[in-house]
C-alpha positions as CSV (number, residue, x, y, z in Angstrom):
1,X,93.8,76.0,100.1
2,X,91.2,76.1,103.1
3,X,90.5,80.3,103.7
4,X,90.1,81.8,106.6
5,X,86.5,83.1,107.0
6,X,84.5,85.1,108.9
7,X,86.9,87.7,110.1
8,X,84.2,90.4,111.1
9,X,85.4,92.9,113.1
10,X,89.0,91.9,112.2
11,X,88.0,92.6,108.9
12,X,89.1,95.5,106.6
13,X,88.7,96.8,102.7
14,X,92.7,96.8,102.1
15,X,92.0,93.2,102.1
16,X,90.3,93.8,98.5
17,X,94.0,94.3,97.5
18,X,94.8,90.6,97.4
19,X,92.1,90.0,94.3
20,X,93.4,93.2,92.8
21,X,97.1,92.1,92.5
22,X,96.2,88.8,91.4
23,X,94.2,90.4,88.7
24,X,97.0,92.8,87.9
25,X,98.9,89.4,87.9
26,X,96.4,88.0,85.7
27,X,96.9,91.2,83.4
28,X,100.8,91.1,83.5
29,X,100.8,87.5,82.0
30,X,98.3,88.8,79.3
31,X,100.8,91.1,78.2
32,X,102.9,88.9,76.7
33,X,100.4,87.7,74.1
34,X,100.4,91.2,73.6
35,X,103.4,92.5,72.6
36,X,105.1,89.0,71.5
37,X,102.6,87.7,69.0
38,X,101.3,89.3,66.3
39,X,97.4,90.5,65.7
40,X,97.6,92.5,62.7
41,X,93.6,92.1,62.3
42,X,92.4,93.1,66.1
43,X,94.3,96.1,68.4
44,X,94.9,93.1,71.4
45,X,95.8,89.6,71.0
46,X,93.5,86.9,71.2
47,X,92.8,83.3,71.2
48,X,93.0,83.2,67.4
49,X,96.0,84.5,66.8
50,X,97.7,82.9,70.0
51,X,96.3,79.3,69.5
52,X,98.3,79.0,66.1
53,X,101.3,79.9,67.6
54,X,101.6,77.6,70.4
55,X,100.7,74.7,68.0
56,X,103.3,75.7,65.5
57,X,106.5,74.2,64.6
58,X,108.7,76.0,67.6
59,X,108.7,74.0,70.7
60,X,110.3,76.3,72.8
61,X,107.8,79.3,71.9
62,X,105.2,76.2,72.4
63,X,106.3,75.8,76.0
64,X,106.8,79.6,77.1
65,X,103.3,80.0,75.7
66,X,101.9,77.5,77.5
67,X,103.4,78.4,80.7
68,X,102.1,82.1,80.4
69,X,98.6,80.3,79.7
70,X,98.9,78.6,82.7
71,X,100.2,81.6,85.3
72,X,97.5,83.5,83.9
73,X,94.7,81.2,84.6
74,X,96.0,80.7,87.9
75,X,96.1,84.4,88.7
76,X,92.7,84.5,87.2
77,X,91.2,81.8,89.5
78,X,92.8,83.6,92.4
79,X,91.4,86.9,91.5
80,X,87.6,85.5,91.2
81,X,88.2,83.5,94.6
82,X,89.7,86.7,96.8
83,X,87.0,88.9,95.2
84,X,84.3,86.7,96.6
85,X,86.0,85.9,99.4
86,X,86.5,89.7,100.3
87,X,82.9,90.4,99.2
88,X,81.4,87.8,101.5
89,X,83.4,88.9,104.0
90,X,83.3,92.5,103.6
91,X,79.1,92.5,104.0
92,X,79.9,90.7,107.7
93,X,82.3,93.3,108.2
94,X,79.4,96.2,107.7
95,X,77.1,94.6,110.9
96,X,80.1,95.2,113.2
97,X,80.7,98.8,115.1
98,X,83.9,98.8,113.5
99,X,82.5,99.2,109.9
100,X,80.9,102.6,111.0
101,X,84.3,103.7,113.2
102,X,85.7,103.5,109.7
103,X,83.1,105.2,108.0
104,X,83.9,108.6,109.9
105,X,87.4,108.7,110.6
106,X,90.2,108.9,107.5
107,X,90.3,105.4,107.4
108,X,87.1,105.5,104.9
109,X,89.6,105.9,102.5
110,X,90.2,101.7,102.6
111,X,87.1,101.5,101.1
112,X,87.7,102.7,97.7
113,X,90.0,99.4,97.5
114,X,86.5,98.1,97.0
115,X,85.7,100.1,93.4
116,X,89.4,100.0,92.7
117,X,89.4,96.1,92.3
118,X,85.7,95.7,90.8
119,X,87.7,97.9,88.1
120,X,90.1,95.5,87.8
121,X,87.3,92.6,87.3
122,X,86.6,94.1,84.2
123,X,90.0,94.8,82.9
124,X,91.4,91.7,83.8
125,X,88.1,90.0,82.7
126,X,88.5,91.2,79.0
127,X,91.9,90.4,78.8
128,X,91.0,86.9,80.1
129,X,88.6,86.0,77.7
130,X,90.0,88.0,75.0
131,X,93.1,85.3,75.3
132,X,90.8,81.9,75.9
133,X,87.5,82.1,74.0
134,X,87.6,81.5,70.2
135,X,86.2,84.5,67.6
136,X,85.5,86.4,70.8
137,X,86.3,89.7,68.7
138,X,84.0,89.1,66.2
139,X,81.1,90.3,69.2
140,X,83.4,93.2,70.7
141,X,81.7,95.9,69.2
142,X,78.2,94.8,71.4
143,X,81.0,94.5,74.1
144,X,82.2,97.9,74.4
145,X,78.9,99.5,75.2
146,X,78.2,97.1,78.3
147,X,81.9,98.0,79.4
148,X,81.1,100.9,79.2
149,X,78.0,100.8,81.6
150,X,80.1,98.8,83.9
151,X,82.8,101.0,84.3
152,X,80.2,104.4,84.8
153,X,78.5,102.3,87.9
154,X,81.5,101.6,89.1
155,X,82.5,105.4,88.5
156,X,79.8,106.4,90.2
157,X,80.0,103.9,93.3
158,X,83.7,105.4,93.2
159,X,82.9,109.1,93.1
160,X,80.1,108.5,96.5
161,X,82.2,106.6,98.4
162,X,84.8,109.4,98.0
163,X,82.7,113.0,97.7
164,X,81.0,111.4,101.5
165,X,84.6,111.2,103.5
166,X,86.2,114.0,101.6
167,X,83.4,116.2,102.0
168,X,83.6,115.4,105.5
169,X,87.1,116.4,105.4
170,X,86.7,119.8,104.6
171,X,83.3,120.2,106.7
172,X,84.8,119.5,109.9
173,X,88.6,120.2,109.3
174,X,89.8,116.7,111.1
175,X,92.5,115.5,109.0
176,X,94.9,114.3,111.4
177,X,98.2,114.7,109.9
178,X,99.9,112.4,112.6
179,X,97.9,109.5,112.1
180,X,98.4,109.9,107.8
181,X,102.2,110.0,108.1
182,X,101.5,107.8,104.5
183,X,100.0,108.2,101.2
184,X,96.7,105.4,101.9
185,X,95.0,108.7,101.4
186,X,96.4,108.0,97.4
187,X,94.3,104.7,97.3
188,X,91.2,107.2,95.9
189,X,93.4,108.4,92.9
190,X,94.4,105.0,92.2
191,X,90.5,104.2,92.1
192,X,89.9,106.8,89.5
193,X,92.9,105.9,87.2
194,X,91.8,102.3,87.2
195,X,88.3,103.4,86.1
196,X,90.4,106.3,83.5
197,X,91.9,103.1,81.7
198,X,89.1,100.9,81.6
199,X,87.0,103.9,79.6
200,X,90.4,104.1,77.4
201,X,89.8,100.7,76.5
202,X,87.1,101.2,74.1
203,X,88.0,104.6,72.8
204,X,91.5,102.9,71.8
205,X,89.5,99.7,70.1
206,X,86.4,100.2,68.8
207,X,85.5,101.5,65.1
208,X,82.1,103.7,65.9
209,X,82.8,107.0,66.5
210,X,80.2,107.5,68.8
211,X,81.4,104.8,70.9
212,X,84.6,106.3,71.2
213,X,84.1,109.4,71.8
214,X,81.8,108.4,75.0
215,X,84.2,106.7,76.4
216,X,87.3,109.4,75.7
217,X,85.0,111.8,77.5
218,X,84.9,109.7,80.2
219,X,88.2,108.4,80.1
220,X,89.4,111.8,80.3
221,X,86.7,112.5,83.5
222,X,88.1,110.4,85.6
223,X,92.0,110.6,84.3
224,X,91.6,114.8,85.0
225,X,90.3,114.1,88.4
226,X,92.8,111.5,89.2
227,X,95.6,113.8,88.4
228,X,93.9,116.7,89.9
229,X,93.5,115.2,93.2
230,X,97.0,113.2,93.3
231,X,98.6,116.9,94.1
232,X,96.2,117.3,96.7
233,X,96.6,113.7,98.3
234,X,100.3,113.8,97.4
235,X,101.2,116.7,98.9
236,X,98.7,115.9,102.2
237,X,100.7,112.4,102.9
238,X,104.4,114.0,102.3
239,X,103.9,116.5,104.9
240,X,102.8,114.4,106.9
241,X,105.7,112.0,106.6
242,X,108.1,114.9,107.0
243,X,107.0,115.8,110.0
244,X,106.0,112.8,111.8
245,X,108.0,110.4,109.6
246,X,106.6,107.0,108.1
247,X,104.3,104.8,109.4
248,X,106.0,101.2,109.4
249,X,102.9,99.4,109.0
250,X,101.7,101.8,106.2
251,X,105.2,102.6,104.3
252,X,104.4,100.0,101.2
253,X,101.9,102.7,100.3
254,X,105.2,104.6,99.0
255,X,104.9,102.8,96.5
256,X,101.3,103.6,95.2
257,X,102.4,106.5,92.9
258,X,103.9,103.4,90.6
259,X,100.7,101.4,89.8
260,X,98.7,105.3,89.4
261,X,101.6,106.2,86.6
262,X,101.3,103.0,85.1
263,X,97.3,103.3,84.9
264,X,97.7,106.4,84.0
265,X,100.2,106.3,81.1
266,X,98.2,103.5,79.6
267,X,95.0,105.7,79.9
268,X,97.0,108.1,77.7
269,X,98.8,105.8,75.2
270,X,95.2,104.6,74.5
271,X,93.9,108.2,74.3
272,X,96.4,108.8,71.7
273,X,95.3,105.8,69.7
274,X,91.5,106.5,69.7
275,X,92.1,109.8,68.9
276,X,94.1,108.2,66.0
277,X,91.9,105.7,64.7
278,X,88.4,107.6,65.4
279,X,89.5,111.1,64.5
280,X,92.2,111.7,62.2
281,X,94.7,112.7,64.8
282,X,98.0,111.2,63.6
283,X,100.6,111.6,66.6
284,X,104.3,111.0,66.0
285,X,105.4,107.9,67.5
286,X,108.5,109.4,68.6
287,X,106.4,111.2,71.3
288,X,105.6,108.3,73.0
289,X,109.3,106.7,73.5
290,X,109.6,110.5,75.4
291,X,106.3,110.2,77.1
292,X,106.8,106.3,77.9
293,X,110.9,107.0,79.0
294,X,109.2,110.1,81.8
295,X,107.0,107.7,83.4
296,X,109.2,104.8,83.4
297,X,112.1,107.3,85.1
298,X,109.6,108.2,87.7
299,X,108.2,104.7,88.7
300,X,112.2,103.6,88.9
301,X,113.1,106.9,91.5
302,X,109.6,105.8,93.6
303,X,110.4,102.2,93.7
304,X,114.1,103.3,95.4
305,X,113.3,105.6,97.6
306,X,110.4,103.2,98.7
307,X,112.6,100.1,98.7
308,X,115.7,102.2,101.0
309,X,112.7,103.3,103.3
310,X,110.9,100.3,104.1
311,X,115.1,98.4,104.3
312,X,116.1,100.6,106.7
313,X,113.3,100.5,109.4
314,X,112.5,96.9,108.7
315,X,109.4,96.4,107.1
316,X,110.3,93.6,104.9
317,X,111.6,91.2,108.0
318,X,108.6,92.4,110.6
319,X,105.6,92.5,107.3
320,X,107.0,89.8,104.7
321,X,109.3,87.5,106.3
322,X,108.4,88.1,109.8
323,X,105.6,87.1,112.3
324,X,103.8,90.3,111.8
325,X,100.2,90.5,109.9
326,X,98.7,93.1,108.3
327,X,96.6,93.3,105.0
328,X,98.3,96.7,103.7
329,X,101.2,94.0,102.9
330,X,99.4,93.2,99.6
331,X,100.2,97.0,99.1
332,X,103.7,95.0,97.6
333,X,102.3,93.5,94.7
334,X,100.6,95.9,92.6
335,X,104.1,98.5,92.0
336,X,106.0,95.1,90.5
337,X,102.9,94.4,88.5
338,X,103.0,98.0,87.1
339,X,106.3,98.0,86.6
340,X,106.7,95.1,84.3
341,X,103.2,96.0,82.7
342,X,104.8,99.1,82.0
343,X,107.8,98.0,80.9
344,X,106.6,96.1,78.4
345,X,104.4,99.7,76.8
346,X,108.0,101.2,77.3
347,X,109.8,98.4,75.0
348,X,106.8,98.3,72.6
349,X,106.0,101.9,71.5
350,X,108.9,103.3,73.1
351,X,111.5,101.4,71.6
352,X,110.3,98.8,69.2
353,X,107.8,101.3,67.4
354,X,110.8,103.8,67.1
355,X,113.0,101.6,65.4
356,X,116.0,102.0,68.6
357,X,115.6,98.0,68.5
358,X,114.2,94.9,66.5
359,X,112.1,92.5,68.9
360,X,113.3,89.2,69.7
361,X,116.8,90.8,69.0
362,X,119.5,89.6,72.0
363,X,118.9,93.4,72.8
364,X,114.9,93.0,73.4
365,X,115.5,90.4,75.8
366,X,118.6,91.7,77.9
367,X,116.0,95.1,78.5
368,X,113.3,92.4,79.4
369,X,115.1,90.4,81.3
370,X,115.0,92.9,84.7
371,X,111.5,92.7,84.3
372,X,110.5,89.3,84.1
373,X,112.7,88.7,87.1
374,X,110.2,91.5,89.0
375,X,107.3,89.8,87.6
376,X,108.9,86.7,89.0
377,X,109.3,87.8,92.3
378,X,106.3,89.6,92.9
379,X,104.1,86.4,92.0
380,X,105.8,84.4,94.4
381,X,105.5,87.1,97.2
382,X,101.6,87.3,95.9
383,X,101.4,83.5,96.7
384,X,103.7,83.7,99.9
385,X,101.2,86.4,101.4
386,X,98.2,84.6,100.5
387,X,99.6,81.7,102.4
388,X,100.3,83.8,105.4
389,X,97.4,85.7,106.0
390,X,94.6,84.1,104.3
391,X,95.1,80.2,104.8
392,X,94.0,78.6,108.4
């Protein structure tokens, strides 16, 4: 697939959103080594534990193993490519006049797309290798540290790309409320719950204390400011829709409160395992079928009102299947990724840890079924966007 290139002035962050959903992709396919094959030994799976399976004695696990291989290394591939491509572009993009329009209007909110997906590198990354590379886990102890260092710089990249046009905000006093009838302004809190779940990561895994508690800390930073903020931005973007009504162009970001609760709840679910395994906390599992069943409830009610919105005034048929172009349409792929990835925590801890049913019971996959079907869809609309926008 020849790329377009050298875009320049035509050029804009929200692009960065292509390699993130085809690392949430990436993520999503990872997911099923997770919950479907067992790793009594390490808290993920991995290569060790996957490998035997697909050469065991069931062909038909064989093949559906295979085929998740095979979507996920796609996804992967896709998700290195668009993150260079968007990175070579994006540095022609800053010689332009455009790049310092952006800077200083509320549009600098596109560029924390940029620490959003560099996030998602290293989440998808470990889940990546975690699934391909032999005895990986026996090293993941030096691992966490260096995650750890790579998610603070990106933290950090995050928190002065943000504090510089939100300081600016409240300086000056030039939020115009009729050109952010949308919730882009939500792209920031989605930032900061990405970089909340990455620090989870090792406070949920790792067996040094010290380790974990670092990265709860942090974890907890970044997953307080998220949630702190999102009333803010939240409450910003709706009354600006109520008065002015929805952008067209911008209405996917209706959506964006999905992929932020499913960051979010992981962040926690993870939080309540290292506190767990590092420090004697024993939480009842019980709370999390609750805890898993709210933010699943809420991520259903946002994906329908967002789905009757953008119907009615024809977003799908001008956007998707129409002539029109614009890179907030990747905007569409992330709430199906969180979705099923979300899913999947709600079957797992909410219903299979609880005992309400037995997995790979004819009840397991009728609840799984809806999913998959979304996790269907939304990498083929992944790979029908690419196509449009981003092949010559």
């Amino acid at each position: 697939m020849a790329m377009i290139k050298n875009l320049k002035e035509n050029y804009t962050p929200v692009y960065f959103l292509a390699s993130l959903g085809a690392g949430g992709l990436t993520v999503s396919f990872f997911v099923y080594f997770m919950f479907m094959v067992n790793h009594p030994k390490t808290p993920v799976a991995t290569f060790n534990f996957i490998y035997p399976v697909i050469t065991g004695s069931n062909p038909l696990v064989s093949a559906f193993l295979i085929a998740v291989y095979a979507a996920m290394i796609l996804f992967f591939y896709l998700h290195i490519r668009l993150l260079i491509w968007n990175i070579k572009e994006y540095r022609q993009f800053k010689t332009t006049p455009k790049y310092h329009e952006m800077k200083n209007s509320h549009q600098a909110v596109s560029f924390m797309a940029i620490p959003l997906t560099l996030a998602m590198t290293v989440n998808c990354s470990f889940a990546f290798f975690a699934a391909t590379v032999p005895n990986l886990w026996t090293i993941v102890e030096y691992m966490f540290p260096g995650a750890i260092l790579a998610f603070l710089a990106i933290g950090i990249y995050a928190l002065r790309i943000f504090v510089e046009y939100f300081s600016s905000f409240i300086i000056k006093g030039e939020f115009d409320y009729a050109k952010n009838n949308n919730l882009s302004q939500m792209m920031g809190i989605f930032a900061f719950a990405m970089i909340a779940v990455g620090f989870a990561a090792p406070a949920a895994m790792t067996h040094n204390k010290i380790v974990s508690a670092v990265s709860l800390f942090l974890a907890i930073f970044f997953l307080v400011l998220a949630v702190s903020l999102a009333f803010i931005k939240m409450t910003l973007g709706l009354k600006s829709i109520f008065r002015y009504g929805i952008s067209k162009e911008a209405s996917p970001t209706l959506w964006i409160a999905i992929p932020i609760m499913t960051v979010l709840g992981i962040t926690i679910i993870r939080m309540f395992f290292g506190l767990s395994h590092n420090f004697g906390s024993h939480g009842d599992m019980s709370t999390l079928f609750v805890f898993t069943s709210m933010v699943l409830s809420l991520q259903i009610m946002f994906g329908i009102i967002g789905y009757v919105v953008m119907k009615r005034i024809g977003y799908f048929d001008e956007y998707l299947n129409g002539d029109k172009k614009s890179a907030g349409v990747y905007a569409l792929i992330c709430p199906g990724v969180a979705i099923f990835v979300f899913g999947m925590f709600f079957i797992f801890y909410g219903l299979i840890k609880n005992g309400i049913i037995e997995r790979f019971s004819p009840a397991y996959f009728i609840i799984l079924i809806p999913f998959t079907i979304l996790q269907i869809k939304t990498s083929l609309t992944m790979l029908k966007i690419n196509k449009k926008l981003l092949t010559k």
